[in-house]
N, C-alpha and C positions, 0 to 999 in steps of 0.2 A: 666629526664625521658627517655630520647633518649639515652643516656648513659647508663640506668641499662637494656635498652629493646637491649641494645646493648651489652651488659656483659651476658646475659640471654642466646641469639643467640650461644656468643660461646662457654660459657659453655654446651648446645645442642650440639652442633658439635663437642667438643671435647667428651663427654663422647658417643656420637655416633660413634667416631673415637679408641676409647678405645674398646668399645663393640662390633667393628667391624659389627656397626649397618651400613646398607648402607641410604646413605642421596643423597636427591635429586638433580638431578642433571638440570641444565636449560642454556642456552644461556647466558655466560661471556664476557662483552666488560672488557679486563684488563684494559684500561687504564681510565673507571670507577673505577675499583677495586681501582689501585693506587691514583687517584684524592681522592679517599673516605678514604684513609690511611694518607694521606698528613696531614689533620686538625688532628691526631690523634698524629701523633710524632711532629708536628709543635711544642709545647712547650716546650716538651726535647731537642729541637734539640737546639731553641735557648737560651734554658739554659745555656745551654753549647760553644755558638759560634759557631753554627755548620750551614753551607749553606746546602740546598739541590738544586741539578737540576734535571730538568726533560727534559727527552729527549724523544720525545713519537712517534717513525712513524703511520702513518694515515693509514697505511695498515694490520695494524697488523689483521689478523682475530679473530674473536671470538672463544669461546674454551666453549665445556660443560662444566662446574663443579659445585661448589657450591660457591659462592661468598664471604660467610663468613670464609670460610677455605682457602680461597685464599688469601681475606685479612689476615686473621692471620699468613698465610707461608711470606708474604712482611711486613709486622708488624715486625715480630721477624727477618728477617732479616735488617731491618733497623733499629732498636734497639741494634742489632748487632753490625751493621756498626760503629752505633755511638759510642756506647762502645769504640769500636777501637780505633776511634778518639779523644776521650776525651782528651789523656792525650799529646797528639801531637800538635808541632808549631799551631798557632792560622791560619796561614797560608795553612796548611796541614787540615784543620775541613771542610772539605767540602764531601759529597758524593752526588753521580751521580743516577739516576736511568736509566735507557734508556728501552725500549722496541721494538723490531724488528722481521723481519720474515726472519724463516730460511727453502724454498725452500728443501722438502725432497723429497724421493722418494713414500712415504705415504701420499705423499700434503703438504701444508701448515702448518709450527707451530710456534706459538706466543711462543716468549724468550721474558724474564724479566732480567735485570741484576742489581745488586746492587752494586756499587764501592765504595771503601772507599781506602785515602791514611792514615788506620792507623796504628798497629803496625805488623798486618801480621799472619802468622800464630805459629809461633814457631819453636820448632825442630822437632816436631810430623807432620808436614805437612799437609796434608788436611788427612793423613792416618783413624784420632781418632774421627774426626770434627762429623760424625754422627752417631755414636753410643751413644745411653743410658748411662743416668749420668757422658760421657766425658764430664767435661768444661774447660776452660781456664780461667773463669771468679774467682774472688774470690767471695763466697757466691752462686755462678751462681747452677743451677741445675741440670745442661747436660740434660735437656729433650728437648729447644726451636727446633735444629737442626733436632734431632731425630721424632719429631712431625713432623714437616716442610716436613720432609721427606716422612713418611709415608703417610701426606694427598698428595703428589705429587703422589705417587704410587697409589692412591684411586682413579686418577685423568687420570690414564695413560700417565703422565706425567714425569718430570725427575728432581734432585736435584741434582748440583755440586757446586765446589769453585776450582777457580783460584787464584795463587799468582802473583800479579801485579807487574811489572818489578819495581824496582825501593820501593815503601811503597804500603803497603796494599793488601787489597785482594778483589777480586768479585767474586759474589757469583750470579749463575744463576741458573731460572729454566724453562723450557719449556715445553708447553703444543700442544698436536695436535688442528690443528685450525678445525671448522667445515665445512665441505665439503659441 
């Protein structure tokens, strides 16, 4: 029942997010959000051999938004991640999460980042990564990134992706914290 009251939720958000309906917004601890994502990819993750860590500073501030479209933006990027990794040394199956504050000149903002050591991005670089129906995936839909994106902008927030020296990529997004 917490599962379909939970499929319900972001089926709301997302066709709010289509219809460029606005949804409310209320006081986010992210590293709620991510604690409440965790049980969610827990079983793919170790389907596959995949460790997660979580690295979480205790200072991060809170951020308006909507809770459910935030899990979905760290959802699909850790879904992502793992993808990556799937097919990589059993060694290399691990991804990071971390959370941290980055001191601006508009106050505080909570950053989220997602690491993964897996295959990277390609020859397209981060250029193609969020636009509409690009995917890398076979079968994949090109919409997870492209969504992701948009609810960050909804958010007054921000979506990028690094390529990680060495394998992999991290993919972050940051949010103004509350003043």
């Amino acid at each position: 029942m917490k599962d379909g009251d939970r499929a319900a939720e972001v089926i709301t958000r997302i066709r709010a997010l289509l219809s460029r309906s606005s949804v409310a917004h209320e006081p986010c601890d992210l590293a709620r959000v991510i604690r409440e994502v965790h049980p969610l990819v827990r079983p793919e993750l170790a389907r596959h051999g995949i460790t997660l860590e979580m690295s979480l500073a205790k200072d991060v501030p809170a951020v308006m938004g909507d809770r459910i479209q935030l899990q979905q933006v760290l959802l699909n990027l850790l879904m992502n991640a793992a993808d990556a990794v799937r097919e990589v040394p059993p060694q290399r199956r691990r991804l990071v999460v971390r959370s941290t504050v980055e001191d601006r000149d508009d106050g505080p903002w909570a950053v989220v980042a997602v690491e993964d050591a897996g295959i990277g991005f390609g020859q397209d670089g981060t250029a193609r990564l969020f636009e509409a129906f690009y995917t890398t995936k076979p079968g994949g839909l090109g919409m997870g990134l492209s969504i992701s994106r948009s609810i960050m902008d909804g958010h007054r927030g921000r979506l990028w992706a690094t390529a990680n020296s060495g394998h992999g990529a991290t993919f972050h997004f940051a949010l103004p914290g509350i003043r």
